[in-house]
C-alpha positions as CSV (number, residue, x, y, z in Angstrom):
1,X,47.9,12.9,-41.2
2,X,49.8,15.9,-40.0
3,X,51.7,15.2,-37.0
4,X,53.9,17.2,-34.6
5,X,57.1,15.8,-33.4
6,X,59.0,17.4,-30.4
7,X,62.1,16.1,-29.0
8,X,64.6,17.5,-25.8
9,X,62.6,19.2,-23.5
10,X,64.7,18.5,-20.7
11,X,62.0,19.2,-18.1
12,X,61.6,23.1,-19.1
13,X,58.4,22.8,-20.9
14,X,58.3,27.0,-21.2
15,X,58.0,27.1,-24.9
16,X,55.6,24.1,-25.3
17,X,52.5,26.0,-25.6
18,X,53.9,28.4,-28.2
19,X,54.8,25.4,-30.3
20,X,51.3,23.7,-29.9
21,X,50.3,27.4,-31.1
22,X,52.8,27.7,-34.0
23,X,51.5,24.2,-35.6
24,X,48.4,24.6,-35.4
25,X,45.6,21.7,-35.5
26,X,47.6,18.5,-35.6
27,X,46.2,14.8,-35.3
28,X,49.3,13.3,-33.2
29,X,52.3,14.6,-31.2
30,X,55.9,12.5,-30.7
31,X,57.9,13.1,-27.8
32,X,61.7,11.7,-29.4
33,X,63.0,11.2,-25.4
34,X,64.5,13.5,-22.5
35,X,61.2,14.9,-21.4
36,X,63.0,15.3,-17.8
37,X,66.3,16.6,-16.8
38,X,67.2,13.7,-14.5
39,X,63.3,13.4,-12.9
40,X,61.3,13.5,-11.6
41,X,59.1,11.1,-13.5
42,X,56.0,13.0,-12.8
43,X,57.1,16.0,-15.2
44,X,56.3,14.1,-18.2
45,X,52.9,13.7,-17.1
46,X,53.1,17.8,-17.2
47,X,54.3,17.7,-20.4
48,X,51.9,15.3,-21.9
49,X,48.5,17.1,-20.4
50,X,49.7,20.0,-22.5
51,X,48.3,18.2,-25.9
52,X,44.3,17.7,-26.6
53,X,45.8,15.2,-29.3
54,X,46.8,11.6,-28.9
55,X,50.9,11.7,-27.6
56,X,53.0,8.6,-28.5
57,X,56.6,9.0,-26.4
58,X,59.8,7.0,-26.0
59,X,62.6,8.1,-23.3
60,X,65.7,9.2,-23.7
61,X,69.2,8.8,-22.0
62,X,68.9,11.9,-19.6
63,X,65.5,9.9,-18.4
64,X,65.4,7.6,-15.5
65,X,64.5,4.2,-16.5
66,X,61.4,4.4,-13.8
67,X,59.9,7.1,-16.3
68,X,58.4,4.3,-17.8
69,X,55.9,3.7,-15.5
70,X,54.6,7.2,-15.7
71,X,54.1,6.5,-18.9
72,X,52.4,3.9,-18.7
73,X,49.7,5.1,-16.6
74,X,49.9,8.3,-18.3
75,X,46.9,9.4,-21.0
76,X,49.9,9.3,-24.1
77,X,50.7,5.7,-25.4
78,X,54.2,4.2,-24.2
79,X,55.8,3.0,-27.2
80,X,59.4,2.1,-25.8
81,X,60.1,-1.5,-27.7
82,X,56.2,-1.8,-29.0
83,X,54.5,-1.2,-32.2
84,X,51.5,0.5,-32.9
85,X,48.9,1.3,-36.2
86,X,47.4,4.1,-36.6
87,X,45.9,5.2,-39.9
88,X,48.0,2.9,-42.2
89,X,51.3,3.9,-39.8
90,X,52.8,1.5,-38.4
91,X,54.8,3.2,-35.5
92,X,57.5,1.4,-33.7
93,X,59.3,2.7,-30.8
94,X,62.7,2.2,-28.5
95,X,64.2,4.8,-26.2
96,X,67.1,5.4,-24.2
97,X,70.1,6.0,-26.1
98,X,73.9,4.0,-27.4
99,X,76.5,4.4,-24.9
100,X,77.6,7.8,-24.4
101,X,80.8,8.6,-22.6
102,X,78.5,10.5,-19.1
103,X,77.2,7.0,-18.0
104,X,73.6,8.6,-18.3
105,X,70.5,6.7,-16.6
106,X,68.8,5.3,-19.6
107,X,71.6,3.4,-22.0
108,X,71.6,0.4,-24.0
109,X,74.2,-1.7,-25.6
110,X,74.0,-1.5,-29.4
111,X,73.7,-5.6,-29.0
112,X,70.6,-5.1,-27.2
113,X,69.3,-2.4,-29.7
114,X,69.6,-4.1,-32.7
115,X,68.0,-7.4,-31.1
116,X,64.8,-5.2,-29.6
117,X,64.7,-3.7,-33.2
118,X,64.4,-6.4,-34.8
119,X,62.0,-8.4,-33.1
120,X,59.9,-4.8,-33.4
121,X,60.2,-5.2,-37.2
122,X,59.1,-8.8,-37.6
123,X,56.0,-8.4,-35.1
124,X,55.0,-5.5,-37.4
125,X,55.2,-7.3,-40.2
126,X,53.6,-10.1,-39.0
127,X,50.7,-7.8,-37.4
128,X,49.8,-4.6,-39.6
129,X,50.3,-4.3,-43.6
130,X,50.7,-0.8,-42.9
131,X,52.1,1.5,-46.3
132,X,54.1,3.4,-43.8
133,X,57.0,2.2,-41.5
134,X,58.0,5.0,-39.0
135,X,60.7,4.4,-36.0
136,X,60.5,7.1,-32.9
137,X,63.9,6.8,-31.4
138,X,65.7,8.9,-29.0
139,X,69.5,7.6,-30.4
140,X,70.1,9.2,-33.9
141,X,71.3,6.5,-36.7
142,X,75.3,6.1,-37.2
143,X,76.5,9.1,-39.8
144,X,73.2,11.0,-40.2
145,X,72.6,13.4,-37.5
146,X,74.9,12.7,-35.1
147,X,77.6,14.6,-35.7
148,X,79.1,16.2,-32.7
149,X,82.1,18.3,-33.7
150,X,84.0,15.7,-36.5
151,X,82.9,12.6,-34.2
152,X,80.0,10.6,-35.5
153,X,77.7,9.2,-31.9
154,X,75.2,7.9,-33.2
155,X,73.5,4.2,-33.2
156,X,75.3,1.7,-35.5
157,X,72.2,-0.6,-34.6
158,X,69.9,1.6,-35.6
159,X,72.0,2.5,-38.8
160,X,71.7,-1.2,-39.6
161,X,67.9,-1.2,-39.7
162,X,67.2,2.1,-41.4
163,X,66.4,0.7,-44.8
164,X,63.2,-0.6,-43.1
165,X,61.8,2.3,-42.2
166,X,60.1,5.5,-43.8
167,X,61.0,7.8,-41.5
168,X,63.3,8.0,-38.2
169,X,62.4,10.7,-35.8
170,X,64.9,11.1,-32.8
171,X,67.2,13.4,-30.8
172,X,69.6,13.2,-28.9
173,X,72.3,15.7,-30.6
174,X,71.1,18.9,-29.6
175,X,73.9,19.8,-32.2
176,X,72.0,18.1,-35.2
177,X,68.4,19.8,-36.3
178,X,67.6,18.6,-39.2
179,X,66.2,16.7,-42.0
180,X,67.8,14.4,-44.7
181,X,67.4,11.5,-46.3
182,X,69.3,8.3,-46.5
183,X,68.5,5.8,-49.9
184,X,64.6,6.3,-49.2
185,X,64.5,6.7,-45.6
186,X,63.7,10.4,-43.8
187,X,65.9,11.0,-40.6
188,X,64.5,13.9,-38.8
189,X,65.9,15.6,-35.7
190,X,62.7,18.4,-34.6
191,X,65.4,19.5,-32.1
192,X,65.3,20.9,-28.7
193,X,62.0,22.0,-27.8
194,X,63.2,24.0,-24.6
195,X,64.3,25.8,-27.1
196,X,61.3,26.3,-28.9
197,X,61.9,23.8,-32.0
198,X,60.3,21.2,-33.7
199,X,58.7,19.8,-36.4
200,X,55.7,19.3,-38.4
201,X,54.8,16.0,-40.6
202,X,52.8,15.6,-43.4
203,X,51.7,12.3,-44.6
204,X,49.7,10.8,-47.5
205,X,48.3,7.5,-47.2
206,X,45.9,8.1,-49.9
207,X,48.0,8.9,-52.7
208,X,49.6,5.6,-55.2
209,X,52.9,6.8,-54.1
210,X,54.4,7.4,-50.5
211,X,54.4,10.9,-49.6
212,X,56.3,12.5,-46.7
213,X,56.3,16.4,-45.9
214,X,58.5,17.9,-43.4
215,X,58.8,21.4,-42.0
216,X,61.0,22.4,-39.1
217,X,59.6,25.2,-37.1
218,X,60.2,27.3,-34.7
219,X,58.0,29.0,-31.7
């Protein structure tokens, strides 16, 4: 499956058709969260009529909590605190971000992240024997790419769940494009796609072994 992940649009969705361009024919697209600047809702079903391809999304922080709704009735599927199989992938999502010092419209306590989480994780387990585990967040996890200056913001919550996953893709720090890797878990950041980045995944589920490409690009 080769999927395209896109993250921090903030409403200016100028360089979205280059991108769709630069990656070529993809299978699925992830929206990682601040698809608005503040609102309106209705932008983000702008943003996902751009994509002939099936769009999973989760919010971020600079999204109001009403973006859910759109969506909801929006063609992409809402994965904010579901789960979802698709081709031996199980895809779990949760938007909004940690506290952040701005008092932005779409925060949750890391109590309340870790519990959603969780729950996530069992019902997948309990529903899908997918090979591949991957979270959409908008939050980055705890010491991976969060850095902003010499501070560390990420999610401790989501930090504490990582080992369960494959692959994290979130947002958040526009300061933090990137991939790494933490034990055997891929944290990737396609960063700000109002700026014309993102990412492409690759992945295997025919192969004995997992196998997870990733190439940042840029349109």
């Amino acid at each position: 499956m080769k999927i395209l992940a896109i993250a921090d649009p903030h409403g200016n969705y100028s360089k979205i058709s280059p991108i769709i361009e630069k990656a070529g024919k993809v299978d699925l697209v992830l929206i990682a969260g601040d698809i608005t600047n503040f609102g309106p809702d209705e932008n983000a079903s702008e943003l996902i009529g751009m994509f002939q391809v099936p769009v999973m999304a989760v919010p971020g922080n600079c999204d109001m909590e009403s973006i859910l709704n759109t969506l909801e009735r929006s063609d992409a599927i809402s994965l904010h605190n579901k789960h979802k199989c698709i081709d031996n992938i199980t895809f779990i999502g949760l938007g909004g971000s940690n506290p952040t010092p701005f008092n932005t419209p779409f925060e949750l306590d890391e109590e309340e992240i870790e519990q959603k989480l969780l729950d996530l994780i069992a019902s997948a387990k309990l529903n899908s024997a997918s090979k591949y585990r991957i979270l959409l967040s908008h939050a980055p996890p705890h010491e991976t790419l969060d850095s902003v200056g010499t501070n560390h913001v990420g999610s401790r919550s989501i930090r504490n769940v990582l080992d369960q996953f494959d692959l994290v893709v979130c947002a958040h720090i526009h300061e933090s494009r990137g991939v790494m890797k933490h034990n055997e878990t891929f944290i990737l950041n396609p960063g700000m796609a109002c700026e014309g980045y993102a990412a492409l995944i690759y992945i295997d589920d025919k192969t004995e072994t997992k196998d997870i490409q990733i190439e940042l690009i840029e349109a």
